[in-house]
Residue frames relative to the residue before (quaternion, step in Angstrom):
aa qw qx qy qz dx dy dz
X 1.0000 0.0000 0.0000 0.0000 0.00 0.00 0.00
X 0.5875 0.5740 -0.4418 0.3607 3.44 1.13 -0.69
X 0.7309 0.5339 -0.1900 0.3803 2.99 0.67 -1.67
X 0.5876 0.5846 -0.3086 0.4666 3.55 1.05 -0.38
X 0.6197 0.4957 -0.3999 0.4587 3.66 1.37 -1.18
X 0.4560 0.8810 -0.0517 0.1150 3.09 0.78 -1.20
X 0.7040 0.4477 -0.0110 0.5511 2.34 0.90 -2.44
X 0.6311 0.6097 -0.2033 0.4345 3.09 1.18 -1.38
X 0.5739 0.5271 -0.4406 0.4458 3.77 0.43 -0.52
X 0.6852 0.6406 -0.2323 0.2573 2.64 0.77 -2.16
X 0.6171 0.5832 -0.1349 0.5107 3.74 1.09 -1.49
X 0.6833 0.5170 -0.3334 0.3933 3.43 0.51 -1.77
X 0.6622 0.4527 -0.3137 0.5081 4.22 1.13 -1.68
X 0.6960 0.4932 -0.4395 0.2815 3.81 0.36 -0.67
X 0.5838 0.4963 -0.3420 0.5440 3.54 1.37 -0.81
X 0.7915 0.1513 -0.3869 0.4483 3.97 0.24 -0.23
X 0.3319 0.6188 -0.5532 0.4483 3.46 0.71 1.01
X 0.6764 0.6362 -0.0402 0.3690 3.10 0.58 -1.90
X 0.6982 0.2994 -0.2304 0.6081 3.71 1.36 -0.83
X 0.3095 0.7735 -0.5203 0.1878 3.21 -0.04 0.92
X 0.4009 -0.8344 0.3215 0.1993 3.87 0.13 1.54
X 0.4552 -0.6138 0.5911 0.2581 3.68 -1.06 1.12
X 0.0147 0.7047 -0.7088 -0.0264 3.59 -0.80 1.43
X 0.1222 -0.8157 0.5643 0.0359 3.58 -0.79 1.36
X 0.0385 0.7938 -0.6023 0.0750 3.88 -0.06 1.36
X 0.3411 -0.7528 0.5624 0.0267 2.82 -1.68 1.76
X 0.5654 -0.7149 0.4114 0.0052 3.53 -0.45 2.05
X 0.0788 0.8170 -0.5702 0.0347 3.95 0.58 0.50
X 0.9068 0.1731 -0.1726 0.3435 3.60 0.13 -0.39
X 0.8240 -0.0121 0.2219 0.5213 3.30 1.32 -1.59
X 0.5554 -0.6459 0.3526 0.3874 3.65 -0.50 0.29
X 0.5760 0.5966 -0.2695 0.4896 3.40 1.64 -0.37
X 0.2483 0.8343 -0.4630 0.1673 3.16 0.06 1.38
X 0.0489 0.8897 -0.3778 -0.2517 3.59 -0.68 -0.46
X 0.4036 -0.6944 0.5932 0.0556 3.22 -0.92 1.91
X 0.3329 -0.6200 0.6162 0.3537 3.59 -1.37 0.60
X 0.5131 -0.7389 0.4357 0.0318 3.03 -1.31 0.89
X 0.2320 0.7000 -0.6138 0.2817 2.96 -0.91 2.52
X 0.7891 -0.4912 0.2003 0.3098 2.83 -1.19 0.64
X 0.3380 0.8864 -0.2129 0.2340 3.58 -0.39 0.21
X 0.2784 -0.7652 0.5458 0.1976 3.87 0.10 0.71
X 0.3497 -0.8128 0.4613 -0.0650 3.21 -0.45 2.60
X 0.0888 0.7930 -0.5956 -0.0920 3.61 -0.69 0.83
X 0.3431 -0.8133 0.4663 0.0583 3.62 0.06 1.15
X 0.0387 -0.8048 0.5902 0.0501 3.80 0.16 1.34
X 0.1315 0.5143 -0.8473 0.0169 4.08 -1.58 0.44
X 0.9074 0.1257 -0.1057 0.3870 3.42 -2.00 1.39
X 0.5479 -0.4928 0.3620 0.5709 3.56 1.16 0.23
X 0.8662 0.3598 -0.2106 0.2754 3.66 0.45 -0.63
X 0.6629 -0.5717 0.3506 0.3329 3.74 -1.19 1.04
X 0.1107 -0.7387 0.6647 -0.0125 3.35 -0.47 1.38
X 0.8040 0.0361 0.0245 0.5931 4.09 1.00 -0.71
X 0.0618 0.6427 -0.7631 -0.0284 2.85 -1.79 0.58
X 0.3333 0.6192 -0.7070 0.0753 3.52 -1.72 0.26
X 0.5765 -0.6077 0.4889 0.2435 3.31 -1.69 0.34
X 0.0149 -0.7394 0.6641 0.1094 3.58 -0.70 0.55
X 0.1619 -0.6900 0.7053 -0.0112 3.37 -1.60 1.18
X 0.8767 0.0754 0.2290 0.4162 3.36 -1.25 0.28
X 0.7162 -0.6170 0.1191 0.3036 3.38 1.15 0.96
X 0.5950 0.3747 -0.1996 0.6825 3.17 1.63 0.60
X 0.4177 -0.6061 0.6182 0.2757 3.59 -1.62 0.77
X 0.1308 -0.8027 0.5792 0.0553 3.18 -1.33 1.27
X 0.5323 0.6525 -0.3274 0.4286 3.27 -0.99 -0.34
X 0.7571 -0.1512 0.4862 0.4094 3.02 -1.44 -2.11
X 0.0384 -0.7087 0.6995 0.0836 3.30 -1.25 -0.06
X 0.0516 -0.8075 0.5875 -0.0035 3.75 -0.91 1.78
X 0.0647 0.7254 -0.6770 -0.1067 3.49 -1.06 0.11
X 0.4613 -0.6381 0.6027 0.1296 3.65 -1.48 1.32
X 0.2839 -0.5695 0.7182 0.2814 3.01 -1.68 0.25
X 0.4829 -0.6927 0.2754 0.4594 4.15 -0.82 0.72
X 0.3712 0.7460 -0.3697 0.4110 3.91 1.70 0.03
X 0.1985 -0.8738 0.3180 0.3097 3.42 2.13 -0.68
X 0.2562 0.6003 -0.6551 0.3806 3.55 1.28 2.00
X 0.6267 -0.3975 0.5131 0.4313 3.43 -1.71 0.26
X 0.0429 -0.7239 0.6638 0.1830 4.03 -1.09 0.57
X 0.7378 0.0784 0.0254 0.6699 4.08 1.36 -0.31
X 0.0489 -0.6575 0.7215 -0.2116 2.97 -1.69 0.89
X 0.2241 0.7998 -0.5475 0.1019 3.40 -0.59 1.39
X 0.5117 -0.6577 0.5226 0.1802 3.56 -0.63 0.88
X 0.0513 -0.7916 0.6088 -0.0116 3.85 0.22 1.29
X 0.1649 -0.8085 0.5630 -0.0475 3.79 -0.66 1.09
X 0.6504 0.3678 -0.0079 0.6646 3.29 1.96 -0.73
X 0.1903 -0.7504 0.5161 0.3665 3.88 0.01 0.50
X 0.2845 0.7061 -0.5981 0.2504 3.41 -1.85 1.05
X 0.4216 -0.5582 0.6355 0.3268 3.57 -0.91 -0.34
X 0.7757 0.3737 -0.1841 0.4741 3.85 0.70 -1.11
X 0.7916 0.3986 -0.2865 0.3640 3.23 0.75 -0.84
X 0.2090 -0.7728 0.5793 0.1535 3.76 0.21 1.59
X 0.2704 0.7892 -0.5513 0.0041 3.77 0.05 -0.42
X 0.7557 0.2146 -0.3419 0.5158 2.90 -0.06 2.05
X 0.7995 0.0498 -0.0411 0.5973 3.71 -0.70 -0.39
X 0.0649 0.8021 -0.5929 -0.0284 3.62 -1.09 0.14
X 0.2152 0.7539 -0.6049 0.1395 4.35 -0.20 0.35
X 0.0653 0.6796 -0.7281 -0.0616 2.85 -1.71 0.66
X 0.3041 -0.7490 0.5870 0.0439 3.60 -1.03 0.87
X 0.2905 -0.6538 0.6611 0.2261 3.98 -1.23 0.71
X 0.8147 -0.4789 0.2242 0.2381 2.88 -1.42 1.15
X 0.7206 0.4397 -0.3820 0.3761 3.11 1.00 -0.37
X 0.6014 -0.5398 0.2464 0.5350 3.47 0.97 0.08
X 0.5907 0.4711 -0.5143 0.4057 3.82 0.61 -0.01
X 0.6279 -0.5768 0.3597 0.3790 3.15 -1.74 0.92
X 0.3278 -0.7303 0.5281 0.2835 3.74 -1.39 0.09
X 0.8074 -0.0075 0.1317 0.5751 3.38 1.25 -0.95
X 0.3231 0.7582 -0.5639 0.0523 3.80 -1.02 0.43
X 0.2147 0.7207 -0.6447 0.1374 2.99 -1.67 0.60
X 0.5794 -0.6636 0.3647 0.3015 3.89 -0.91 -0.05
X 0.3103 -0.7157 0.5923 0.2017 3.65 -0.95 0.72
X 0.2563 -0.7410 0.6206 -0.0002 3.34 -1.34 0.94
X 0.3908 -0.6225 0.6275 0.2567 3.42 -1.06 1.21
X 0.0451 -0.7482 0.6619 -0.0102 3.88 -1.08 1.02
X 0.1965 -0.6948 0.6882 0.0709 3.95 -0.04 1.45
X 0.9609 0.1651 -0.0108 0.2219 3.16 -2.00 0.88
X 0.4888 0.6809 -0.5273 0.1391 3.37 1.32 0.74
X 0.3988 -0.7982 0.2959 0.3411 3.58 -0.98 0.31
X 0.0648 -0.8309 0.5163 0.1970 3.72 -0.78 -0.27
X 0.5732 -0.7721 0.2738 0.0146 2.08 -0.18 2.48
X 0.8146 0.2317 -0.2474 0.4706 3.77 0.52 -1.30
X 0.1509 0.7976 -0.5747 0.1038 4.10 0.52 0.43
X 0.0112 -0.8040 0.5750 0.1509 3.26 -1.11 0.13
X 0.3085 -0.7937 0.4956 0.1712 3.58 -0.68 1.04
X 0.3717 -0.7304 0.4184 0.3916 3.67 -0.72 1.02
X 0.6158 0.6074 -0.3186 0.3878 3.86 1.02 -1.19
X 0.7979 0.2830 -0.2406 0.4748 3.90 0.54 -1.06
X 0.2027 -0.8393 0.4682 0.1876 3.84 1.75 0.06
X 0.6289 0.4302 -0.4654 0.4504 2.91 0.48 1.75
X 0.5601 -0.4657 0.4095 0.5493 3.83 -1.18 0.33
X 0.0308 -0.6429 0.7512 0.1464 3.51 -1.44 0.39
X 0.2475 -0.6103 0.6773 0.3280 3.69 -1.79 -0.58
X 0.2673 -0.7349 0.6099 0.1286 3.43 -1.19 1.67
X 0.2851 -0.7295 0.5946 0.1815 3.31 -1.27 0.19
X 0.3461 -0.7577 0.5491 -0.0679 3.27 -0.66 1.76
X 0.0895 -0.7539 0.6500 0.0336 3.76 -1.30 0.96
X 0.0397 0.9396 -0.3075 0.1451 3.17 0.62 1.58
X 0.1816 -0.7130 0.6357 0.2335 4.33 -0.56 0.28
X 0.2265 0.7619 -0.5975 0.1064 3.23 -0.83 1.24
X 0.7138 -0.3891 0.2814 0.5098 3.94 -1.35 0.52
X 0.2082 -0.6219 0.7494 -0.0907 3.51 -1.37 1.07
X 0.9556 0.1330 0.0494 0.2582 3.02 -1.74 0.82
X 0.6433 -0.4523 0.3602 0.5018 4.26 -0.83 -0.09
X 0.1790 -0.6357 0.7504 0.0261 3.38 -0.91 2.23
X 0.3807 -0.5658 0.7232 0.1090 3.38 -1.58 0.28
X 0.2445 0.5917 -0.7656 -0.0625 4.20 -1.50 0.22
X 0.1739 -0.7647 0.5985 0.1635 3.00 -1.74 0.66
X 0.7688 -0.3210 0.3889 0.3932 3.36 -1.43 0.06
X 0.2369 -0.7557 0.4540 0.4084 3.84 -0.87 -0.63
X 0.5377 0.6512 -0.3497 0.4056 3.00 1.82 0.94
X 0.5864 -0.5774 0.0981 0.5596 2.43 2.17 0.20
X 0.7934 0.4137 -0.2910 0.3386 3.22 1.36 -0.77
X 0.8262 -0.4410 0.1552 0.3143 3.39 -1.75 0.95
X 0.3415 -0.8309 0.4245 0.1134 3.86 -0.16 1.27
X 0.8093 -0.2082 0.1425 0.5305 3.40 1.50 -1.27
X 0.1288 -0.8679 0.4781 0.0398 3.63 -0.07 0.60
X 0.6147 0.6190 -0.4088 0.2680 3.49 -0.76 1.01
X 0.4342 -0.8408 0.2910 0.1412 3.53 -1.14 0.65
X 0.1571 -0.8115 0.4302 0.3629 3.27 -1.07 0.60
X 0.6658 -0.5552 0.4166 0.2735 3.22 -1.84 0.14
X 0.7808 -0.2158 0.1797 0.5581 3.60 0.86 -0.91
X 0.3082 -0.6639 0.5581 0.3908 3.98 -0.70 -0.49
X 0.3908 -0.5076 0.7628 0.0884 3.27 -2.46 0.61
X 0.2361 -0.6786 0.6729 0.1757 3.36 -1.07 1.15
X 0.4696 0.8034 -0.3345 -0.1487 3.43 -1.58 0.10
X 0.6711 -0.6264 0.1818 0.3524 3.28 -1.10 1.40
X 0.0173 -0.8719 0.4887 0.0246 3.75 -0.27 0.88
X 0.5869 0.3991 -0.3357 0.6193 3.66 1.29 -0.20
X 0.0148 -0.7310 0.6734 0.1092 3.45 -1.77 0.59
X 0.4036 -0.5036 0.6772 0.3534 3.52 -1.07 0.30
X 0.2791 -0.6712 0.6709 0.1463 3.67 -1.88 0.88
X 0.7271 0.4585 -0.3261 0.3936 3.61 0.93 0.13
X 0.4987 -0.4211 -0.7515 -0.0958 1.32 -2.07 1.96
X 0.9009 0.0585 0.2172 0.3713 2.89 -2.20 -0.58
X 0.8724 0.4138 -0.0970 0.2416 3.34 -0.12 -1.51
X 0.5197 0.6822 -0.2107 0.4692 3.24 1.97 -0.70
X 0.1593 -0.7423 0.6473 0.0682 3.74 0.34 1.01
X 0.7066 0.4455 -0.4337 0.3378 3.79 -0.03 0.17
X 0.3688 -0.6460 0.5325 0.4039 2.40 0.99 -1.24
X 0.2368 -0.7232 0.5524 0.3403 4.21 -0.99 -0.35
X 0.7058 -0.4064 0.4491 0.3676 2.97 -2.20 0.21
X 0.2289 0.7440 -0.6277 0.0095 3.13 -1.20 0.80
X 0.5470 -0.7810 0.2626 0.1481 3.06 -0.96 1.35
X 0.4397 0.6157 -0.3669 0.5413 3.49 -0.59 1.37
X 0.7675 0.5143 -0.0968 0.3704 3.20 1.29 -1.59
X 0.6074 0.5895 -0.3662 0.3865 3.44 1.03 0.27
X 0.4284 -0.7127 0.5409 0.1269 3.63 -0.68 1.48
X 0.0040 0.6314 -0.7669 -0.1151 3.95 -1.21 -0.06
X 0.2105 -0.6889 0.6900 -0.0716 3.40 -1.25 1.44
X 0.2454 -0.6834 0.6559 0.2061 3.57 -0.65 1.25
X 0.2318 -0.7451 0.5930 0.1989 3.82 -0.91 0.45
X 0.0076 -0.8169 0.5599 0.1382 3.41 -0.62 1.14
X 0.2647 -0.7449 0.6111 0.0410 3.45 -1.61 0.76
X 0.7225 0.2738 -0.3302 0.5422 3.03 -1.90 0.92
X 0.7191 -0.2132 0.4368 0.4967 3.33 -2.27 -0.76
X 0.0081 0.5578 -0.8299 -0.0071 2.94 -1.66 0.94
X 0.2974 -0.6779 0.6414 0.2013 4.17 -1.37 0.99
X 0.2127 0.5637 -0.7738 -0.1953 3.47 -1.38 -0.62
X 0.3916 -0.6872 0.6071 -0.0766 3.00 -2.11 0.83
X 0.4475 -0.7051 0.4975 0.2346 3.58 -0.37 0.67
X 0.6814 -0.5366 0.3377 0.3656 3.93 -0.67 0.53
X 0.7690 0.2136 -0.1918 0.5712 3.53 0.95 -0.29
X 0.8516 -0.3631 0.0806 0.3693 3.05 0.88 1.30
X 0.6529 0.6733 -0.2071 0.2784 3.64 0.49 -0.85
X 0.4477 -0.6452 0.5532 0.2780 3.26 -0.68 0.58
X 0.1044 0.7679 -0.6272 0.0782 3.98 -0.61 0.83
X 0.7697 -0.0112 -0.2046 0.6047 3.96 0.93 -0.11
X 0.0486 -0.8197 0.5643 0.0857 3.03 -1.88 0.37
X 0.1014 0.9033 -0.4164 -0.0194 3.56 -0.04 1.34
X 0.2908 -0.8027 0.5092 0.1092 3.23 -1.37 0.10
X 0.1393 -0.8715 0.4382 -0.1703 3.49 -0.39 1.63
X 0.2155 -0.8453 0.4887 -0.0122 3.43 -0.85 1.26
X 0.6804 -0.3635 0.0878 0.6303 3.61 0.37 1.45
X 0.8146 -0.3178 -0.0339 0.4841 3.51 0.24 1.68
X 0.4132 0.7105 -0.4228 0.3817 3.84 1.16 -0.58
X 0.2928 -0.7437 0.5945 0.0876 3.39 -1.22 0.20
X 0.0317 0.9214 -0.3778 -0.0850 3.36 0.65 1.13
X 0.7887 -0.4116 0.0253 0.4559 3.41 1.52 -0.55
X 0.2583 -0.8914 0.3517 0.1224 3.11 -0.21 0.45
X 0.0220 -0.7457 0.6530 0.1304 4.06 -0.66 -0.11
X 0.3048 -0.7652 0.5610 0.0826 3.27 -1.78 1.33
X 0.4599 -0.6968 0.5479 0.0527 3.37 -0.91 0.63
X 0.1436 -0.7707 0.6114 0.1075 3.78 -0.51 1.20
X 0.6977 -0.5184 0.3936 0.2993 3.40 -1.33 0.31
């Protein structure tokens, strides 16, 4: 009997999963629009032709997230693990119009990074903020648009940091927080290659949690 209740549940969520209404919106000017908001698997028309699709549930895109060139190749593809628009955790690709890939690799959810040199205007001192951030993970690929492989290699984690100051007043040798001003450095590690359009090896570096320890180049 269990297994019978079960089964049933199981079935009953896939069918109201499963009913989930094509909303097909035609795109006259710009990508900046605004649809009232319902549930629904989004096909986004500009020029007669599919520039987007993704699913939106419960007030967020799930799933995936596509975007077309108007030639009707894939130009992006991201793997959304986290509802959002920004927050690619996981898969990531973008492709040049002509249909060869341009770039891939995976986003990572990164809890709590700090940035270390901030400066707060109210407590007029450096503080460290804590950031909840999606950033490159692991071996990123770029490619050529001839298809062949541009650069291969991986990062390790990111570095937040405050790059914009306010000069007022006078007396404030830091300077303050001002908003906007905060940088996110992917850190790459190990061997990273790049390659020359017809293949070749022409640089080769090597990096220690974002450092640049050295590198050597390579002539055709």
């Amino acid at each position: 009997m269990k297994i019978i209740i079960v089964t049933f549940f199981i079935l009953f969520h896939l069918k109201l999963t499963s009913q989930i209404d094509t909303i097909q919106i035609d795109c006259k000017n710009d990508l900046n629009f605004n649809h009232k908001v319902k549930n629904g698997y989004y096909k986004i028309i500009k020029e007669r032709k599919l520039i987007q699709e993704y699913k939106f549930v419960n007030g967020a895109v799930e799933g995936f997230y596509k975007e077309y060139y108007l030639n009707g190749n894939l130009k992006l593809f991201c793997e959304l693990k986290t509802p959002g628009f920004d927050n690619f955790c996981g898969l990531y690709k973008e492709y040049y119009e002509s249909g060869n890939i341009k770039i891939e690799g995976n986003y990572k959810f990164f809890d709590s990074i700090e940035c270390p040199n901030c400066y707060d205007e109210e407590l007029d001192k450096p503080i460290k903020i804590a950031f909840k951030i999606f950033a490159r993970y692991g071996i990123w690929k770029s490619y050529h648009d001839n298809g062949t492989l541009e650069s291969i290699g991986e990062y390790k984690g990111v570095h937040i940091i405050h790059d914009a100051y306010c000069d007022y007043p006078e007396n404030k040798s830091g300077g303050y927080f001002c908003s906007g001003g905060v940088s996110v450095n992917y850190l790459k590690d190990k061997e990273w290659k790049n390659y020359s359009k017809r293949g070749n090896l022409i640089k080769l570096e090597y990096f220690n949690n974002g450092l640049l320890v050295h590198y050597r180049i390579h002539t055709e």
